[in-house]
C-alpha positions as CSV (number, residue, x, y, z in Angstrom):
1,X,-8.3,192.4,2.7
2,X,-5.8,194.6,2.8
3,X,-5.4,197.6,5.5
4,X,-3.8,201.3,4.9
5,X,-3.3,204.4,7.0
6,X,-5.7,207.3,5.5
7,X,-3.6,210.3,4.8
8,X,-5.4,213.0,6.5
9,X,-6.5,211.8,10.0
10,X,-4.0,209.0,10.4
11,X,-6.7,206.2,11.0
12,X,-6.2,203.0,9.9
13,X,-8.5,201.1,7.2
14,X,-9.3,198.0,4.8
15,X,-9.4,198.8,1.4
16,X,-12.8,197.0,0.9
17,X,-14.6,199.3,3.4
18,X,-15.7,202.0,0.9
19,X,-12.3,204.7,1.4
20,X,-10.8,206.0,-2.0
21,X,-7.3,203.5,-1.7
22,X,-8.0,201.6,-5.3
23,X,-9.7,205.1,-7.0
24,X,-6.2,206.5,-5.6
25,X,-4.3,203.6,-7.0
26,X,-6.2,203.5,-10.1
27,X,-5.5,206.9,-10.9
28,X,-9.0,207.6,-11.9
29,X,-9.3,211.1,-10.5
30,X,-13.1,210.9,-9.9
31,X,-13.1,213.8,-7.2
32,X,-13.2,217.7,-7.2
33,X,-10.6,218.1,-4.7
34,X,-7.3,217.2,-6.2
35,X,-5.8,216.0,-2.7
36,X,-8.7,212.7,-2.6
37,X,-7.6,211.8,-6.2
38,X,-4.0,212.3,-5.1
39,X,-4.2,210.8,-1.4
40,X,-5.5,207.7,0.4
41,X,-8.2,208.3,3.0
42,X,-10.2,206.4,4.8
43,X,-14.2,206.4,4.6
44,X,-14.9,208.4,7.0
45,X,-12.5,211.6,5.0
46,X,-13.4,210.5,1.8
47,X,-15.5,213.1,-0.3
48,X,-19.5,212.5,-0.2
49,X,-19.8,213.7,-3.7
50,X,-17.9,212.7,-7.2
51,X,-16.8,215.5,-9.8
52,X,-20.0,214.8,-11.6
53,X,-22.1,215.6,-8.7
54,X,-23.2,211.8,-7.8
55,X,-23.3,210.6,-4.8
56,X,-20.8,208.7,-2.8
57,X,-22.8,206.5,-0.4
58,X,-20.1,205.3,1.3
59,X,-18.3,208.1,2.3
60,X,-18.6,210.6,5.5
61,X,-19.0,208.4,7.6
62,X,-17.4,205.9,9.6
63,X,-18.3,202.2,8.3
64,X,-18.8,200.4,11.5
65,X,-16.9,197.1,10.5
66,X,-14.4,197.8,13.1
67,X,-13.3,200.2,15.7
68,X,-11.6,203.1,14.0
69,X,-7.9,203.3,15.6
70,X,-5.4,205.9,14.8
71,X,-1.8,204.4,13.5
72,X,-0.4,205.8,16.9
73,X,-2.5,203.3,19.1
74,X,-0.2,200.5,17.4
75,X,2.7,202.1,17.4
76,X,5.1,203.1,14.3
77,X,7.9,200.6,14.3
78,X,5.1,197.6,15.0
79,X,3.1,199.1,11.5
80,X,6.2,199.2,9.8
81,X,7.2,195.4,10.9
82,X,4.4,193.8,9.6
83,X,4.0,196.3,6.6
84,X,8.1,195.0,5.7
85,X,6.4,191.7,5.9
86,X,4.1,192.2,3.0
87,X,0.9,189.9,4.1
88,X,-1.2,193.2,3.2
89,X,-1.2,194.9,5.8
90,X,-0.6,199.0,6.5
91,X,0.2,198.8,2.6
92,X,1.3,202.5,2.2
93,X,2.9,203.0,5.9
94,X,6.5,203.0,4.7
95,X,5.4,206.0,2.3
96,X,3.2,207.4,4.5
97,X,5.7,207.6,7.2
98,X,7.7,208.9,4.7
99,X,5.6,211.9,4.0
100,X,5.1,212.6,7.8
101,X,8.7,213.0,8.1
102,X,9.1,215.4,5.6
103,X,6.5,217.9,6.6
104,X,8.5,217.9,10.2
């Protein structure tokens, strides 16, 4: 599965592990807060409730697959090597590096 850096706390996740990457992707805007339809996070910053007022099991809370690492324990340049190589992984870290640089 695919990995991605979550746009708010800079940790890095699959896309199978219950984040909002593919509702993001999908454009299917099933949040109240604008910036989670808008933005990919990981799990753990992912909304707990839909704009409907359901449940969202999976979020809130770190899933426990794998130890949660911040994109800085790897290193920028490494993320962006083997993002350029396109085997799925870090699959928004040239835009997400991107958007870091333009907030500086």
């Amino acid at each position: 599965m695919s990995t991605y850096i979550c746009e708010k706390c800079g940790c890095i996740d699959n896309t199978a592990c219950g984040g909002n990457y593919w509702l993001v992707k999908g454009k299917l805007n099933l949040f109240k807060d604008e910036y989670s339809n808008t933005h990919c996070l990981c799990v753990e910053c992912t909304p707990t409730e839909f704009s409907d007022g359901s449940k969202n099991k999976d979020a809130g809370k770190w899933h426990n697959r794998f130890p949660k690492k911040h994109w800085s324990e790897l290193g920028k340049e490494h993320i962006l090597r083997l993002s350029s190589k396109q085997s799925g992984n870090y699959v928004n870290a040239e835009e997400y590096f991107k958007n870091l640089e333009d907030k500086e």
